[in-house]
C-alpha positions, -999 to +999 in steps of 0.1 A: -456-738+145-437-714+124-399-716+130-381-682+138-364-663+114-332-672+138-339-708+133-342-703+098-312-690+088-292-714+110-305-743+088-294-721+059-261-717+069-260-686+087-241-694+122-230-668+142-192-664+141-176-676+173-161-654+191-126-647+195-107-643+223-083-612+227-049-611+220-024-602+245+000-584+231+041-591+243+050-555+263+070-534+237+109-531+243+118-485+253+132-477+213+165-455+219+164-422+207+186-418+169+200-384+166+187-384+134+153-392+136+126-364+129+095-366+150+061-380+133+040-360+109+011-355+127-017-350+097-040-322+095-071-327+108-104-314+094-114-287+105-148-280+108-171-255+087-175-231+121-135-232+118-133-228+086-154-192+088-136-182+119-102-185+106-113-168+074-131-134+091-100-136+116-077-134+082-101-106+066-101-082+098-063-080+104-060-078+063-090-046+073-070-035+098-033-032+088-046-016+054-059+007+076-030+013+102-018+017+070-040+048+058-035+066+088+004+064+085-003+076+050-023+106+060-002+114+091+034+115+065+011+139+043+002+165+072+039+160+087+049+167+045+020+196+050+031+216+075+069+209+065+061+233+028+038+258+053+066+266+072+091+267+049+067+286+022+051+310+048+071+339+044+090+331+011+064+337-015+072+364-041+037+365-054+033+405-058-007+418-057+003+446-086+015+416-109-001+421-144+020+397-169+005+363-171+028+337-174+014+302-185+026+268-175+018+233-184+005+214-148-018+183-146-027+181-179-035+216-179-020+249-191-019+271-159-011+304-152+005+331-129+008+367-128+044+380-126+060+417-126+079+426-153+115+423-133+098+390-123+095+371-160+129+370-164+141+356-133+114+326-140+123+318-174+159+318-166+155+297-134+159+319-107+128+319-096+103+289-098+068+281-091+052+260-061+018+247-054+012+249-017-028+247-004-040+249-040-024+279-046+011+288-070+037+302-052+067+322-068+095+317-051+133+314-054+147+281-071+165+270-035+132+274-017+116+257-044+143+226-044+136+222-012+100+222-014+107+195-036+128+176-010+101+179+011+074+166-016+085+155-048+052+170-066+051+205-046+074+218-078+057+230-107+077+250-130+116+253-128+131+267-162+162+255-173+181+282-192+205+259-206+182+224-219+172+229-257+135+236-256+115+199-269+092+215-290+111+245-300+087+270-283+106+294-262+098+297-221+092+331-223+067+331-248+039+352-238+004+342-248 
């Protein structure tokens, strides 16, 4: 008969290894604390590719979410700013209906205009009175109504002449066109 591929590869050489028999290990002696010692460094382990897309939509939605607790505080500073200029603007305009005398002013990139009396041009050019924007309208009013328009929002001041600064292009404020 055919030997066994066991058989076989005993006559080769191939013997089992014998086993060993287990170590006993001596019982380990309590280590005293040292003041100094840090505790062990436990490494990271891998985290799994569920984990991986859980951590990263949980980093995404509060990134979502404070940009957008941070819109609304936006938008609620701007109504607050809003009805701040409303209330102090309400009764303080100076725009008169009879106004003929155009008066033009540069504002976003744009030359811009308002219609002024004729005791009114004066006061503007020499910075008594100033112009607002308020609810996409241009206000007249009186140069401490309009400084503190601008305390209330830096871009609610438009035009504020200074009598006194040297004019930058040598064209005159009260220049009419």
């Amino acid at each position: 008969m055919s030997e066994s591929l066991r058989d076989q590869l005993l006559k080769a050489g191939f013997a089992p290894k014998p086993k060993q028999e287990a170590r006993v290990r001596p019982p380990q002696r309590p280590q005293r604390e040292k003041p100094t010692q840090h505790p062990p460094r436990r490494e990271a382990p891998d985290i799994d590719l569920a984990k991986a897309y859980a951590l990263r939509d949980k980093s995404e939605r509060q990134a979502r979410e404070h940009e957008q607790r941070e819109a609304e505080q936006r938008a609620r500073e701007k109504r607050e700013r809003k009805q701040k200029l409303g209330a102090l603007l309400g009764k303080a305009a100076l725009n008169d209906v009879n106004a003929d005398i155009a008066r033009h002013f540069p504002h976003a990139k744009k030359i811009r205009r308002i219609y002024v009396t004729a005791g009114q041009l004066p006061q503007l050019n020499g910075g008594e009175l100033a112009v607002v924007q308020y609810a996409g309208r241009y206000l007249l009013v009186r140069r401490e109504t309009a400084l503190a328009a601008q305390a209330i929002d830096a871009d609610a001041l438009v035009l504020l002449c200074d009598p006194n600064a040297a004019d930058e292009d040598g064209v005159p404020a009260d220049l009419i066109w």
